[in-house]
C-alpha positions in Angstrom: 40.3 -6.4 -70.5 41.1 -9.4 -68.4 42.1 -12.6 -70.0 39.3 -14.5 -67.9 36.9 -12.6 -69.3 37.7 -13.9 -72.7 38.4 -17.4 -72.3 39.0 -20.2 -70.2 43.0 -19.9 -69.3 41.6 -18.1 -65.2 38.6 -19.9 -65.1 40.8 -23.3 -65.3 41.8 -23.0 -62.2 37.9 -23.7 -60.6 36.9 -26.3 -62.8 35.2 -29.2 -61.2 36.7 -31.8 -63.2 38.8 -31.5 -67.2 37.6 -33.4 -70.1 40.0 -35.7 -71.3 41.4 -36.4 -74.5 43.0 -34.1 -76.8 42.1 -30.2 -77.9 40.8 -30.1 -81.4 42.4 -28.6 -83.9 41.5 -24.8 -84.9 40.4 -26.0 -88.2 38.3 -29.2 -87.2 36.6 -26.9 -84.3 35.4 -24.4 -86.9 34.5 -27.1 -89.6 32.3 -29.1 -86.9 30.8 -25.4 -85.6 29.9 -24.9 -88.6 28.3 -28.0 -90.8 28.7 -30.4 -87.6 25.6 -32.6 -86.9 23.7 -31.3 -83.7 25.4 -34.4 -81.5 28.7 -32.9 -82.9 28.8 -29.5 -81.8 27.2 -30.2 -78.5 29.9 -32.8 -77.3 32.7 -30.0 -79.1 31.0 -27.1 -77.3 31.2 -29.0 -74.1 35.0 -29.4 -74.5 37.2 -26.5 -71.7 39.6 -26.1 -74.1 37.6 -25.3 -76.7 38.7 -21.7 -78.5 37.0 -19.3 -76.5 35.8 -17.4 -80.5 34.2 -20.9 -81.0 32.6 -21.2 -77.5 31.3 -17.4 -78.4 30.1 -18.6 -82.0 28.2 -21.8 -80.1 26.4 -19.5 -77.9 24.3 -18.4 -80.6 23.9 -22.2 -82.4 20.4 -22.8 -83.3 20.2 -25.7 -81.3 19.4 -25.6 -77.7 21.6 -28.5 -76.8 24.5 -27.3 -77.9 23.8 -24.0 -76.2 23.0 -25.8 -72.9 26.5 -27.5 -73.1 28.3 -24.2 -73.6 26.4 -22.5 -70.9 27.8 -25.4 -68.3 31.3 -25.3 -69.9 33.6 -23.4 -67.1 35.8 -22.4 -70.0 33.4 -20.2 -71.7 34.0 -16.7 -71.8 32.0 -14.2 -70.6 30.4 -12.4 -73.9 29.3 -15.8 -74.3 27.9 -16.0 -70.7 26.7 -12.7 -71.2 24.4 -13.8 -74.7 23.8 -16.8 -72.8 21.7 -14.9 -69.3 19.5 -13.9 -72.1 18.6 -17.3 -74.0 14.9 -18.1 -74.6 15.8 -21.9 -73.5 14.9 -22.3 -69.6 17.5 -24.9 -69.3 20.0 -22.6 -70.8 19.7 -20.3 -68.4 19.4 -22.7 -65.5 22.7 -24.0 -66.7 24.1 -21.1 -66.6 22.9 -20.1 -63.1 24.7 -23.1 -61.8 27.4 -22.8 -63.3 28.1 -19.2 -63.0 27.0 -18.6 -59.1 29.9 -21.8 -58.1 32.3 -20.4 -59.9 32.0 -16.6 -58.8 32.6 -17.4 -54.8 35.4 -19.7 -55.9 37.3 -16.4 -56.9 40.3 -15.4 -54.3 40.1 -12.0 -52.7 42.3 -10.7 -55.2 40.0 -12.4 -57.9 37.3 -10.6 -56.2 38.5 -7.5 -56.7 39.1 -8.3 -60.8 35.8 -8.8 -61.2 34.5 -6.9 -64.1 31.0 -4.7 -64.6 30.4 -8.2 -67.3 30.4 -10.9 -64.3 28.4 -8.7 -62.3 26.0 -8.3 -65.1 24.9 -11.8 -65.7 24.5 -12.4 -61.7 22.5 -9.2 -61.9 20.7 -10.7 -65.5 20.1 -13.9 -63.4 19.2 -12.4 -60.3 16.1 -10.9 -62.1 15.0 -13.9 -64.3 11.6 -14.5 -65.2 11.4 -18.0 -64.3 11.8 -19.0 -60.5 13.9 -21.8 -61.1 16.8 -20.0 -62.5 16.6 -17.5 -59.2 16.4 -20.7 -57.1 19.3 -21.7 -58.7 21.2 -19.1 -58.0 20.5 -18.7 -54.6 21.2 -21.7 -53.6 24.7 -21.6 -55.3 25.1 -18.4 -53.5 23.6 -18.6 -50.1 26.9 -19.2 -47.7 29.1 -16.9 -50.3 30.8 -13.7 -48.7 32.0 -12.6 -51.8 29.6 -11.3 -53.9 28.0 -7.5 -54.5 25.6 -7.0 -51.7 22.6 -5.4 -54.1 22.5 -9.2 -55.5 22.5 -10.6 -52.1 19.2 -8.5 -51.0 17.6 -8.9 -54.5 17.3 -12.7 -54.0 16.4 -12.5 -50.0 13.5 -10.1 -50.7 12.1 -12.6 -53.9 8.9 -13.3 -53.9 9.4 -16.7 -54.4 10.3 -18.5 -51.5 12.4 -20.7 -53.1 14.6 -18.3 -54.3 14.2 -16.1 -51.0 14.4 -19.1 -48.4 18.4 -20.3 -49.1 19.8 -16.8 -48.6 17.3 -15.7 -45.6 18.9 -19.1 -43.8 22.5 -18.9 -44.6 23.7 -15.6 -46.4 26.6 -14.1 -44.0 26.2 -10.7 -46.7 22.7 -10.3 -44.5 22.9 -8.1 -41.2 20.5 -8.1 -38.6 18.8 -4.8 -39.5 18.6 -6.0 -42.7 16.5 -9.2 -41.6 14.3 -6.7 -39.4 13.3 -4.8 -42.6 13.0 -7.6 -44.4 10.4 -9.3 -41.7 8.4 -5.8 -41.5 8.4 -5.1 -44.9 5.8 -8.6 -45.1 7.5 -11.7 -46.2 6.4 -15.4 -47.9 5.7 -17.8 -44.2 8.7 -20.2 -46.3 11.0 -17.9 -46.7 9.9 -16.7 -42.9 10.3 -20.3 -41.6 13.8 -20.3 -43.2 14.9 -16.9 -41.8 13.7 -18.7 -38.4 16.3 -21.4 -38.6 19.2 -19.2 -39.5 22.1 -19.7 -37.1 22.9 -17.5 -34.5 19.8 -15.1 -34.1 19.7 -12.2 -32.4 16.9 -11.3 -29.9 15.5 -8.3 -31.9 15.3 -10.7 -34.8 13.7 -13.6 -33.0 11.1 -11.3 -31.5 10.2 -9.8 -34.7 9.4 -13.7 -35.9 7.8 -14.2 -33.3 5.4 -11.3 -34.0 4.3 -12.4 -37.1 2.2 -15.5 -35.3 3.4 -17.3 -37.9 2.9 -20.6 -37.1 5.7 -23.0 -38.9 8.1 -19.8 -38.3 7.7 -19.9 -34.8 8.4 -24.0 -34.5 11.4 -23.0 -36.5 12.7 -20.9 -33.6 11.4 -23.4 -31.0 13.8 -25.9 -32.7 16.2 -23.4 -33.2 18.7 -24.1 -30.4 21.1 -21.1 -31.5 18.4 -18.3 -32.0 18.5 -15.8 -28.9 14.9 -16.7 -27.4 14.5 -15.3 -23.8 12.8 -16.5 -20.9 10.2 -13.7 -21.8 9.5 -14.6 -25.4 9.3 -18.3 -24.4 6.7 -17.6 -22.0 4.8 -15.2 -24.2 4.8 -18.3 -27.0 3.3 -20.5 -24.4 0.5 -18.5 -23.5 -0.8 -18.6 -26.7 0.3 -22.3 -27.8 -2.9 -24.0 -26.2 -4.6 -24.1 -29.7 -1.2 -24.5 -31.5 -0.3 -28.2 -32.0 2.7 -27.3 -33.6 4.3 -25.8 -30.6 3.8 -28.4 -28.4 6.8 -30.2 -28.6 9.5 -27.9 -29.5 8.3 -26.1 -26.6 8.3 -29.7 -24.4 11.8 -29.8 -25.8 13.4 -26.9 -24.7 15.8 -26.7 -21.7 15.6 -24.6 -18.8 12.7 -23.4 -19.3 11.2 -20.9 -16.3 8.8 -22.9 -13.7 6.0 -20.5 -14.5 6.7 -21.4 -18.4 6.3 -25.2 -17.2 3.2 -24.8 -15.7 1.1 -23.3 -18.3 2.7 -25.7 -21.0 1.3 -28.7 -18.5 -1.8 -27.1 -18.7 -2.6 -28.2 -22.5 -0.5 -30.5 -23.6 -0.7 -34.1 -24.1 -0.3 -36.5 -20.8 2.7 -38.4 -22.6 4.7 -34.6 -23.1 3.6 -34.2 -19.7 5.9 -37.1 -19.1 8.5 -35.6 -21.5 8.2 -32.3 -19.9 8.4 -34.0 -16.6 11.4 -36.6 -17.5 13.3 -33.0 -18.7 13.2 -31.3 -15.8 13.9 -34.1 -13.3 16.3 -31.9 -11.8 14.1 -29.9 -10.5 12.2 -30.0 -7.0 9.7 -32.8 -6.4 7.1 -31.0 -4.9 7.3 -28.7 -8.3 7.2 -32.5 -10.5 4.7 -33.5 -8.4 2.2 -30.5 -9.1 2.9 -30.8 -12.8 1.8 -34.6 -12.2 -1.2 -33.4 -10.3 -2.1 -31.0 -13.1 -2.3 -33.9 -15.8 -4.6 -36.3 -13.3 -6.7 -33.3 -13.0 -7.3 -32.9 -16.7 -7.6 -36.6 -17.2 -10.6 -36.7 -14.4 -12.3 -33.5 -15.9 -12.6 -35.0 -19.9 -9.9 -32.8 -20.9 -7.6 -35.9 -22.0 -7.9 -38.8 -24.2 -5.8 -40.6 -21.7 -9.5 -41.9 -19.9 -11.0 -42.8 -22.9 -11.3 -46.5 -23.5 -12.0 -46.9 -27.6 -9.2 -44.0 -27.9 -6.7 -44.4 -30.6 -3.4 -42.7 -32.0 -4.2 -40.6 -34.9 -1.2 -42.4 -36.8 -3.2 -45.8 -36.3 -6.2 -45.1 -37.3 -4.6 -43.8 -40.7 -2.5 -46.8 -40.6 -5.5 -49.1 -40.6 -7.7 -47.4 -43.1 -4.9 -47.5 -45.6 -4.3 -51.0 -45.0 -8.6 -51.7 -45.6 -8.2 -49.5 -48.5 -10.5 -47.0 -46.7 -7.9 -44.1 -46.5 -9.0 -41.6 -49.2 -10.5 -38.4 -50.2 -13.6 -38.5 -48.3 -12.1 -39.8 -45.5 -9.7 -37.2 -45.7 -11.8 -34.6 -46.1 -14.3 -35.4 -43.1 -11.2 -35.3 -40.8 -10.6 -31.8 -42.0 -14.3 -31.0 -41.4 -13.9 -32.5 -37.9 -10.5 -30.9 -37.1 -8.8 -34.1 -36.9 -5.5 -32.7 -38.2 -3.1 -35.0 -37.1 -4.8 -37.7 -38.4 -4.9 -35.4 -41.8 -1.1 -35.7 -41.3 -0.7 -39.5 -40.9 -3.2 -39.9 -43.7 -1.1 -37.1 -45.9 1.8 -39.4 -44.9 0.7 -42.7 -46.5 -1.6 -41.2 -49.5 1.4 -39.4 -50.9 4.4 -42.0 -49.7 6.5 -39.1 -48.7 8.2 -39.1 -45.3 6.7 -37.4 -42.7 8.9 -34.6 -42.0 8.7 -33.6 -45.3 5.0 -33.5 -45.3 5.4 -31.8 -41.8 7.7 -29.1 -43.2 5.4 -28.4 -46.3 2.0 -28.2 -44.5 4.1 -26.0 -42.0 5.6 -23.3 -44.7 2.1 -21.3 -44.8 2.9 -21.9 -48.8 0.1 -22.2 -51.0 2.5 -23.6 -53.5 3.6 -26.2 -51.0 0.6 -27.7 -49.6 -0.5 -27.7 -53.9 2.2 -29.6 -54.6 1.4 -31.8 -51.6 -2.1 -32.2 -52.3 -0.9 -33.5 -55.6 1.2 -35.9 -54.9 -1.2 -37.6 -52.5 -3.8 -37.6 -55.4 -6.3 -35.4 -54.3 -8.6 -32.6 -56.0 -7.5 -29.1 -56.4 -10.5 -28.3 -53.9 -9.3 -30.5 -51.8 -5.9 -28.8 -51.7 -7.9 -25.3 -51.3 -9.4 -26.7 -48.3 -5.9 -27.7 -46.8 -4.2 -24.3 -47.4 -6.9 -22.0 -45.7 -7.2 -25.4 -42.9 -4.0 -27.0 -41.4 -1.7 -25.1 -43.6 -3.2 -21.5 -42.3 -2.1 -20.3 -45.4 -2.7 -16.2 -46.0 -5.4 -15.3 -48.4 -2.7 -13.7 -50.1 -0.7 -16.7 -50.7 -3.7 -18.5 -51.7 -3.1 -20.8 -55.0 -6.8 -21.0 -56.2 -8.2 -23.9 -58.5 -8.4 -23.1 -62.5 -12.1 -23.0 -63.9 -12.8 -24.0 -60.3 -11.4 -27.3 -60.5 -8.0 -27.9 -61.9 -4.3 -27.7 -60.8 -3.7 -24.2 -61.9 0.3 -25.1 -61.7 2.1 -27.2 -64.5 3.0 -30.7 -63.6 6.7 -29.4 -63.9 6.5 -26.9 -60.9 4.6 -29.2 -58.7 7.3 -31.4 -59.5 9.8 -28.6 -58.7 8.5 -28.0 -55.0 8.3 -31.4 -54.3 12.1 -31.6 -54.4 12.5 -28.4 -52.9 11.2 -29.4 -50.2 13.3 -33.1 -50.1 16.4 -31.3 -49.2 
């Protein structure tokens, strides 16, 4: 059996940092493990070069601390990690998630290859965890590793938690291209398909498979995606249907070189001021062709089609601006913009009520996540019907990702987990 695998004396060699002061004695170690005060054996079980037979008799201590403090010690050993990927304590686990998932890529090829059916068994314990966090863990310790057995790999990119799914669909190098095709027919979360949409480097099978899901954040994903493989074909499909897409607008305005016929239709519906964009983009292109994309705008503007005419018109973001600063902004208000389709407004007003960033609030309304646009609706103090309203509305959210309210009123999610996406999505 490999000395790793016992205790700590491998395992050095990938600590983050070393504890200082002196190693215990053999004899204090097993008198504090075994009448020390709670505060005792947690700071001695945090200690690297602790005994690895007292790291392994900590593991089972009574106290969840001090199991917490061995399951973040890099000097454990491995039966302990093993008892450990089964402890009823959440944060035990989670611990141990972090913990081992950095120090498993950290391994050297010929590391790799030591690897014993233990180590793989507490990424595989871990990888199947009944709590989401502990997955989400994981995968993001473990998304840009090359190292690791494969079967893990496609465990966490086909979770049904998009937090656990969405790290690994964006970054994992393990993940071939077939292997994202089945994973977008086989029906996936829209987060974890808005992640898969920003991965580096995709091919054009792949991109055209996003783009037939119609999924709306997933498709602004591979707008903004300047890597992704998008053809002159695809971009003008997207266009054709992005008249009643917001969303698309400008990351379509955005792109370069786009084809003249692709240029025309996307003057056709947008806003004057991306006209302008669109137009200040292309400059290099023939006037006659600038000037018809000009003439195209004054047409709309004549016919209604624009606000541009309109006299008492204001930007969305003032409005919500002003009615926050009245004291006017809230539920109702919000609620009759929803009615009336006002979304960016909903936005702005999003924006202020829960005093995140925009982007943020952009990227959550935009994941076609129930849970997301929950957790939003929370932290901008509104109703759980309220939040219903916004996942079926301007986050198109699929009936079957739906989070519905409890006794038809409540949060059915614990503050913790609301908590939880809001920092997911802060990254």
């Amino acid at each position: 059996m490999l000395s790793w695998v016992f205790g700590n004396k491998e395992k050095a060699k990938h600590r983050k940092k070393k504890r200082a002061g002196a190693k215990p004695s053999y004899e204090k170690a097993r008198e504090i493990a075994g009448r020390g005060s709670v505060e005792e054996r947690s700071g001695q079980a945090a200690e690297e070069d602790l005994q690895p037979e007292i790291l392994y008799y900590f593991a089972t201590d009574e106290s969840p601390r001090v199991r917490r403090a061995v399951a973040n010690n890099d000097g454990t050993p491995l039966q302990a990690d093993l008892i450990l990927a089964k402890d009823a304590d959440d944060e035990v686990r989670s611990e141990l998630a972090r913990k081992i998932s950095r120090l498993v890529p950290s391994f050297t090829d010929a590391e790799t290859d030591r690897l014993t059916a233990m180590a793989i068994e507490i990424l595989e314990i871990l990888a199947e965890d009944n709590l989401p966090r502990v997955r989400a863990i994981m995968a993001e310790e473990l998304k840009r590793a090359d190292n690791i057995p494969n079967h893990i790999v496609q465990r966490l990119a086909r979770d049904i938690e998009e937090i656990v799914s969405a790290p690994i669909l964006e970054y994992s190098p393990l993940l071939s291209e077939q292997d994202l095709l089945d994973i977008i027919g086989g029906g996936v979360e829209a987060g974890a398909l808005i992640a898969l949409a920003r991965r580096h480097g995709l091919a054009e099978q792949v991109v055209d498979a996003v783009f037939g899901t119609r999924q709306v954040g997933a498709v602004t994903a591979l707008l903004d995606n300047r890597s992704a493989m998008v053809t002159e074909k695809t971009l003008d499909m997207i266009a054709g249907e992005a008249a009643s897409v917001e969303e698309w607008h400008q990351p379509l305005v955005s792109r370069d070189n786009l084809p003249a016929r692709t240029l025309r239709r996307i003057a056709g519906f947008v806003s004057a001021a991306l006209v302008d964009q669109l137009i200040e983009r292309n400059s290099h292109l023939e006037n006659d062709f600038l000037d018809e994309l000009r003439q195209s705008v004054r047409k709309r503007i004549d016919a209604g089609d624009l606000a541009d005419g309109e006299d008492d018109w204001q930007p969305a973001e003032e409005r919500a601006k002003k009615m926050h600063a009245a004291g006017a902004l809230d539920e109702k208000a919000l609620t009759a913009a929803i009615a009336n389709g006002d979304n960016a407004f909903v936005r702005h007003a999003l924006v202020l009520m829960s005093e995140l960033p925009a982007e943020m609030v952009s990227k959550m309304l935009n994941a076609g996540s129930g849970k997301a646009v929950t957790a939003l609706s929370w932290k901008a103090g509104l109703s759980m019907r309220t939040a219903m309203t916004l996942q079926s509305g301007i986050g198109r959210v699929q009936p079957k990702s739906m989070i519905n309210a409890r006794d038809g009123i409540d949060y059915p999610m614990p503050e913790e987990d609301l908590r939880w996406y809001i920092e997911f999505f802060s990254v």
